[in-house]
C-alpha positions as CSV (number, residue, x, y, z in Angstrom):
1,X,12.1,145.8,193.9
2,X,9.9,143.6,196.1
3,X,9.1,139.5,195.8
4,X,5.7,139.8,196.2
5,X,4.4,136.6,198.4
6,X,1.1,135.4,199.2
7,X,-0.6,136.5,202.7
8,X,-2.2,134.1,205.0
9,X,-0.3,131.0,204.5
10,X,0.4,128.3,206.9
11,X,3.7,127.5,206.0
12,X,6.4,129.9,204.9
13,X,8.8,127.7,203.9
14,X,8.1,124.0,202.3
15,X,11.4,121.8,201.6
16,X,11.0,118.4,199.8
17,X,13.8,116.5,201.0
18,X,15.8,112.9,201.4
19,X,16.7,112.7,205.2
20,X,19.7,111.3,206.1
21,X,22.4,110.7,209.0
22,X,26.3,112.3,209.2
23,X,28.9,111.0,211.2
24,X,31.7,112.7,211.6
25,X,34.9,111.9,213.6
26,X,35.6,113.5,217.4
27,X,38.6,117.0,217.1
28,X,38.5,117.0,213.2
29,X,40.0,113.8,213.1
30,X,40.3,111.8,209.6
31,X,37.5,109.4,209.4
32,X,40.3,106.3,208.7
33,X,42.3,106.8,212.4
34,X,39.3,107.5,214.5
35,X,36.7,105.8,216.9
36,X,34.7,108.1,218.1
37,X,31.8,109.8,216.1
38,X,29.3,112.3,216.0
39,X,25.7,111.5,214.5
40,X,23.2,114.1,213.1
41,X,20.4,114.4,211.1
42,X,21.1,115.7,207.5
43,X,20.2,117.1,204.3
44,X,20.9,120.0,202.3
45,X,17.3,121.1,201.6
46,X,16.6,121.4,205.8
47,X,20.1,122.7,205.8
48,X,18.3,125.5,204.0
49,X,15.3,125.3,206.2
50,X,16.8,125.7,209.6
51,X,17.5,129.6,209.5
52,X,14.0,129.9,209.0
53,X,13.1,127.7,211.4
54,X,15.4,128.6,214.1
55,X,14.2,132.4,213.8
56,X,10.5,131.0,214.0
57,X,8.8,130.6,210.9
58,X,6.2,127.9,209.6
59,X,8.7,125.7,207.7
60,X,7.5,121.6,206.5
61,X,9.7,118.9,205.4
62,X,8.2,116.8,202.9
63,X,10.1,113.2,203.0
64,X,9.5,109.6,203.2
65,X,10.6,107.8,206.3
66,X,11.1,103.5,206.9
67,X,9.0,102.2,209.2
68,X,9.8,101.7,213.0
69,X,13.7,102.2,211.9
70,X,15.1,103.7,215.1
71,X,17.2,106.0,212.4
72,X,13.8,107.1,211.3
73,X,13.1,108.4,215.0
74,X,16.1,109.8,215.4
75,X,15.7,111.7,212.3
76,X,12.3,112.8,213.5
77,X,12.9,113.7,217.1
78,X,15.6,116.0,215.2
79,X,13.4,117.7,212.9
80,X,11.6,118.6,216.0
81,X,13.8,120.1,217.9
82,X,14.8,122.3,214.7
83,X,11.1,123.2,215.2
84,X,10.1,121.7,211.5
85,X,6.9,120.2,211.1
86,X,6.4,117.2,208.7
87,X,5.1,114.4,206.7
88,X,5.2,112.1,204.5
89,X,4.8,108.0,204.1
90,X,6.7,105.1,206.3
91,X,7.5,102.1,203.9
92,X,8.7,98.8,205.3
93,X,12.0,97.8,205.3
94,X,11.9,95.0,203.4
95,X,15.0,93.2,205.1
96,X,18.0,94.0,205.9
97,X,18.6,94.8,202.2
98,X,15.5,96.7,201.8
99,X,15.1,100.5,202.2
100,X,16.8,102.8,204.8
101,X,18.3,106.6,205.7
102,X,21.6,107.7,203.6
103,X,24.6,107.8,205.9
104,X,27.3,110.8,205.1
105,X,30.7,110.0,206.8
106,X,32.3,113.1,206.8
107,X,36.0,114.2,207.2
108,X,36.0,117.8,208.1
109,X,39.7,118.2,207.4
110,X,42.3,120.9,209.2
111,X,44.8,123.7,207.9
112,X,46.5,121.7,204.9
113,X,44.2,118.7,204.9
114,X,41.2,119.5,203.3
115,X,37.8,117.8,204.0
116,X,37.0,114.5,202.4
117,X,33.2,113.2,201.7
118,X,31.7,109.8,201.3
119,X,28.2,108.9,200.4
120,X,26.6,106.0,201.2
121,X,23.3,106.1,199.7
122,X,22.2,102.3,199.0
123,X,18.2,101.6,199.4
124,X,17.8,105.3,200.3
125,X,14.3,105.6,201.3
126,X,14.0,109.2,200.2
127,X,14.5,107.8,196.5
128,X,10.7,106.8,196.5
129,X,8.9,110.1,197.2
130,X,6.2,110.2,195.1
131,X,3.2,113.0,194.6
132,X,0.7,110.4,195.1
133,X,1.8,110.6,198.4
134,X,0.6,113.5,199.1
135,X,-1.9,116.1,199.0
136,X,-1.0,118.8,197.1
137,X,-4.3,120.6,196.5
138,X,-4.6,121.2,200.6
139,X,-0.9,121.8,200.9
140,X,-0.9,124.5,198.4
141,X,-4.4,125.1,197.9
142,X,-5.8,125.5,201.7
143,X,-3.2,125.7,203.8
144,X,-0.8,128.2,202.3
145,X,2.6,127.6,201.3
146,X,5.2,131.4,201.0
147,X,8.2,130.0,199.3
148,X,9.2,126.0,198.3
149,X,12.8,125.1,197.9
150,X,14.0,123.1,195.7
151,X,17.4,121.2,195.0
152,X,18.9,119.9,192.3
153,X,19.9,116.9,194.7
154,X,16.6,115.8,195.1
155,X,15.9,117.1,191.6
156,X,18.1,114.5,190.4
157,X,17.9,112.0,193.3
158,X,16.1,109.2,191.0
159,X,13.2,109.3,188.4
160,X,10.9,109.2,190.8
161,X,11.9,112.5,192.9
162,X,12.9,114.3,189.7
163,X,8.7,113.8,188.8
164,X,8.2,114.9,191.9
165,X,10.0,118.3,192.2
166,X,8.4,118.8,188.7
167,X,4.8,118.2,190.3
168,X,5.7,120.7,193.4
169,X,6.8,123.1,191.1
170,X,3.5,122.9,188.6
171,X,1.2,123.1,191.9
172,X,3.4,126.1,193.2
173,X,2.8,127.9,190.1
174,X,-0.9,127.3,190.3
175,X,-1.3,128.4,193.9
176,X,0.7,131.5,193.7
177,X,3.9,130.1,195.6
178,X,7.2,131.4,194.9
179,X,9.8,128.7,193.9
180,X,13.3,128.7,194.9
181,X,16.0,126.3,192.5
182,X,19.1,125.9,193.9
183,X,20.5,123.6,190.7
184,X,23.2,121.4,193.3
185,X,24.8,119.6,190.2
186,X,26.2,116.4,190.8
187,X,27.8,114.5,188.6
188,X,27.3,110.9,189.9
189,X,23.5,111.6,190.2
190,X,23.3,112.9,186.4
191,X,25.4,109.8,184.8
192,X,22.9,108.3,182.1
193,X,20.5,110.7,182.8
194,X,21.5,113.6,181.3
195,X,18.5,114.2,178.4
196,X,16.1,113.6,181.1
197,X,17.5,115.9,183.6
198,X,17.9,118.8,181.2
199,X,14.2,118.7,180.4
200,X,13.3,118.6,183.6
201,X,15.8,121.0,185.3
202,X,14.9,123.6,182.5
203,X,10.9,123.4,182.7
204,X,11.6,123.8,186.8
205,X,14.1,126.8,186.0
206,X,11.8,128.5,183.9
207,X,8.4,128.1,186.5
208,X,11.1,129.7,189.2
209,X,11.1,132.7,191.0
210,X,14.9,132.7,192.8
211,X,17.5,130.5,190.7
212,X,20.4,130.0,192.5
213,X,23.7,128.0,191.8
214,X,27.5,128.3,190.9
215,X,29.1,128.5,187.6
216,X,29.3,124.5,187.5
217,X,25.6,124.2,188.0
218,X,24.8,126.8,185.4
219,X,26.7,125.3,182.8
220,X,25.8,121.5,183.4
221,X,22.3,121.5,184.6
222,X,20.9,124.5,182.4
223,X,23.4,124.8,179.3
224,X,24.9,128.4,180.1
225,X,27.8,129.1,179.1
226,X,29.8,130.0,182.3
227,X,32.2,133.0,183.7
228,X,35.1,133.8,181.2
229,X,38.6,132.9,182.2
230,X,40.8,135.5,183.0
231,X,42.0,137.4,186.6
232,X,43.1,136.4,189.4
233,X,41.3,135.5,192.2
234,X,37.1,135.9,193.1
235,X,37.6,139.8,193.6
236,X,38.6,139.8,190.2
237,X,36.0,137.5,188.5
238,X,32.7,139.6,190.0
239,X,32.3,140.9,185.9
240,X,32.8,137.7,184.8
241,X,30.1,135.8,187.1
242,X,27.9,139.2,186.2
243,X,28.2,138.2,182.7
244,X,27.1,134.6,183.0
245,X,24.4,135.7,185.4
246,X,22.9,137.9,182.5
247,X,23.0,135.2,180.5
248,X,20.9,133.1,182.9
249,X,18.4,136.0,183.2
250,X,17.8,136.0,179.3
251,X,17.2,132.4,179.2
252,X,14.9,132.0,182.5
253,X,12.8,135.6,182.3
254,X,10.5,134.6,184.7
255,X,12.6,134.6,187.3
256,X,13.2,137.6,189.0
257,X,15.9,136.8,191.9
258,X,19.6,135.3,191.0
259,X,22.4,134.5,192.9
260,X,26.1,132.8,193.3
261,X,28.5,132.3,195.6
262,X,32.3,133.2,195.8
263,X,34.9,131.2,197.5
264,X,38.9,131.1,197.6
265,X,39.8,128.4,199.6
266,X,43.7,129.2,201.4
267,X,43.5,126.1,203.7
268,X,40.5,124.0,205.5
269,X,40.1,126.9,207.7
270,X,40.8,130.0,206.2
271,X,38.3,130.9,203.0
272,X,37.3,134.5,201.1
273,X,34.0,134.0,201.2
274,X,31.5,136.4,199.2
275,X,28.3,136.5,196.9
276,X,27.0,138.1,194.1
277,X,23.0,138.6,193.7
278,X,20.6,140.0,190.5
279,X,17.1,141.6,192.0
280,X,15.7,142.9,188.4
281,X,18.1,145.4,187.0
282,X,19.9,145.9,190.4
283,X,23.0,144.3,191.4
284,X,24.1,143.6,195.1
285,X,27.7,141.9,195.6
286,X,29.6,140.9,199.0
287,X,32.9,140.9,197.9
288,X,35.2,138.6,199.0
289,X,36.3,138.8,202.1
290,X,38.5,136.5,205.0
291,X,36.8,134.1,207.5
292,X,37.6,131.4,210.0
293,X,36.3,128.1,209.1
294,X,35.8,125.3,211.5
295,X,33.5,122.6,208.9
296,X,32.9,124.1,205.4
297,X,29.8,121.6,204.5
298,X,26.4,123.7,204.5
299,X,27.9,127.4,203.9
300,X,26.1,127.5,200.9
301,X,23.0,125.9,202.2
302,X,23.0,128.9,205.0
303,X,23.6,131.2,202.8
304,X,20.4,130.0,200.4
305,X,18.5,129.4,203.5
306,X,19.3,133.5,205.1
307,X,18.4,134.9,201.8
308,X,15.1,132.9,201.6
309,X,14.8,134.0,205.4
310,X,15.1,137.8,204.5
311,X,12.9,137.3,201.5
312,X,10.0,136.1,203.4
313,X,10.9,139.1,206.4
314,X,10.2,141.5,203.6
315,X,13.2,143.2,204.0
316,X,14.9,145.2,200.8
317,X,17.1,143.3,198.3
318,X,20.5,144.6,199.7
319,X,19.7,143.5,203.2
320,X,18.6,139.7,201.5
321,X,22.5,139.0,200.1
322,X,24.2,140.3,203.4
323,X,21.4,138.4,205.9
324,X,22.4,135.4,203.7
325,X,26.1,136.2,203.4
326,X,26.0,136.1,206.9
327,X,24.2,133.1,207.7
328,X,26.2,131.0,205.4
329,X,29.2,132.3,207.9
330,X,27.4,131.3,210.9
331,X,27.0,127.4,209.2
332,X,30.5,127.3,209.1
333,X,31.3,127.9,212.2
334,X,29.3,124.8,213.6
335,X,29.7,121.6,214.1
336,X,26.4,120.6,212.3
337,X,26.3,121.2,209.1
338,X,23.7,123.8,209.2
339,X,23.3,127.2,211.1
340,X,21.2,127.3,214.6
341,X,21.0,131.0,214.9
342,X,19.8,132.2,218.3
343,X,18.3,135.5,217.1
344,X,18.5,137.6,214.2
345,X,21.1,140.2,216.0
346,X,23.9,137.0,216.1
347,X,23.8,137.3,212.3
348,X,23.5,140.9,211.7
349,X,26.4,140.9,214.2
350,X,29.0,138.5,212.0
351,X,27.7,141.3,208.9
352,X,29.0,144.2,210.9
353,X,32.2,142.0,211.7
354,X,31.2,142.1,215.3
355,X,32.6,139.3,217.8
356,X,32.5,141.0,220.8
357,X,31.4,139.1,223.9
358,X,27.5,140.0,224.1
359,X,26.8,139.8,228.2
């Protein structure tokens, strides 16, 4: 079975999207006992985008920036050099407690001590974007759009973006684009919300082409009932996670492409990692298998973003699960939180297990 996608488009990839900046400490060092930091330009949905873009497709970020912040640039000068094109409005700060770019202060952990998180996401510009600002009709309708990705973080961002990944998905539909929902539940985002979100998260579920999430985001953000308990380890839940995936393909027909990932966690830097994936009738599973983590934030989003990447190649469904098996690998094995591949032959070669020195 082939994802059919429309020819002659501009832009293979489209990614609405809240930008942000992580810092993370120097050596894997706790945020708490250092004083030295790394800063980057973040967010999950270009996390997603970058395979693409690295391997030289047409991918746009749709966000909102503040005006002549020098965060703003920073963020910008980085989307370039991931070779994104963008757009989207510059509001004015509005003070020092007006609007600005989410900060992500990231602990990447070691061995025993795992990774630690913390958001920071006060005035967030990105909480504003709005279809009035933008055109739609020429982004869809003249110039071309493959494949939009969607995420349940900006899904769920504020009332605002939630009407706004609704709108994408409506104008998708109507121009023949294929939607991608990964659901990215969080619970802090959904607190108060939840009748709102359901509605919206289903209507966008059931427009989708590729639904993609874990058993956490099946259960909270659509109301499936998730895997059944029993066995021991992810080897041994594959017919479990098949089972709730089945489920998810009788309530959201229209989609055609589902997948979920595995993971085991044995310390910060040793994970099983693997992936189960629903093409029509046909199943395609990576089981579970060892790898060497150096930051485990973004494997998922690599692995999304290499399956989307295959999809769009035109490459058969058992090639889109191991490309995006592969990529989610390569993510974790970077300091960013996001996979720069060089060419496609670096991820086919972490596939095939291969580490050799390439000279």
């Amino acid at each position: 079975m082939s994802l059919s996608l429309r020819p002659n488009c501009r832009c293979a990839l489209l990614v609405p999207t809240s930008m942000g900046v992580r810092i993370t400490p120097v050596n894997g060092q706790p945020v708490h006992c250092s004083n030295t930091f790394v800063m980057q330009a973040t967010s999950a949905e270009t996390n997603v985008a970058s395979v693409a873009s690295f391997l030289g497709l047409p991918v746009k970020v749709l966000t909102t920036f503040v005006k002549d912040s020098p965060i703003a640039r920073f963020i910008k000068d980085n989307l370039a050099g991931r070779h994104m094109s963008y757009e989207g409005p510059e509001l004015e700060q509005g003070g020092p407690w007006g609007y600005r770019h989410q900060f992500n202060i990231a602990d990447s952990g070691y061995g025993s001590r795992g990774p630690r998180v913390q958001n920071d996401r006060a005035g967030e510009v990105g909480r504003t974007l709005n279809v009035k600002d933008f055109d739609l009709e020429r982004i869809f309708g003249r110039e071309g759009v493959q494949i939009v990705h969607l995420s349940g973080l900006i899904g769920a961002l504020s009332p605002e973006t939630s009407q706004f990944c609704l709108e994408l998905a409506r104008a998708a539909k109507k121009h023949d684009t294929r939607i991608a929902f990964d659901l990215n539940y969080r619970a802090s985002f959904w607190k108060n919300r939840e009748d709102e979100l359901h509605r919206i998260f289903h209507e966008i579920a059931d427009m989708a082409d590729i639904l993609v999430g874990n058993e956490e985001d099946f259960q909270l953000c659509l109301g499936v009932e998730g895997p059944e308990a029993g066995g021991q380890g992810l080897a041994a839940k594959i017919e479990s996670f098949k089972g709730m995936i089945d489920r998810v393909k009788k309530a959201y027909p229209n989609a055609s492409v589902f997948a979920t990932t595995l993971r085991e966690v044995i310390n910060t830097n040793r994970h099983l990692w693997g992936a189960i994936m629903s093409v029509g009738s046909d199943w395609h599973v990576v089981q579970p298998q060892e790898i060497t983590v150096l930051d485990r934030i973004g494997g998922g989003d690599g692995f999304v973003g290499g399956m989307l990447y295959a999809i769009l190649k035109g490459w058969a469904p058992e090639k889109w699960i191991q490309f995006g098996w592969a990529c989610g690998v390569l993510a974790t094995t970077m300091t960013t939180d996001y996979g720069q591949p060089a060419d496609e032959e670096q991820v086919w070669s972490i596939w095939k297990g291969n580490a050799r020195v390439r000279r």
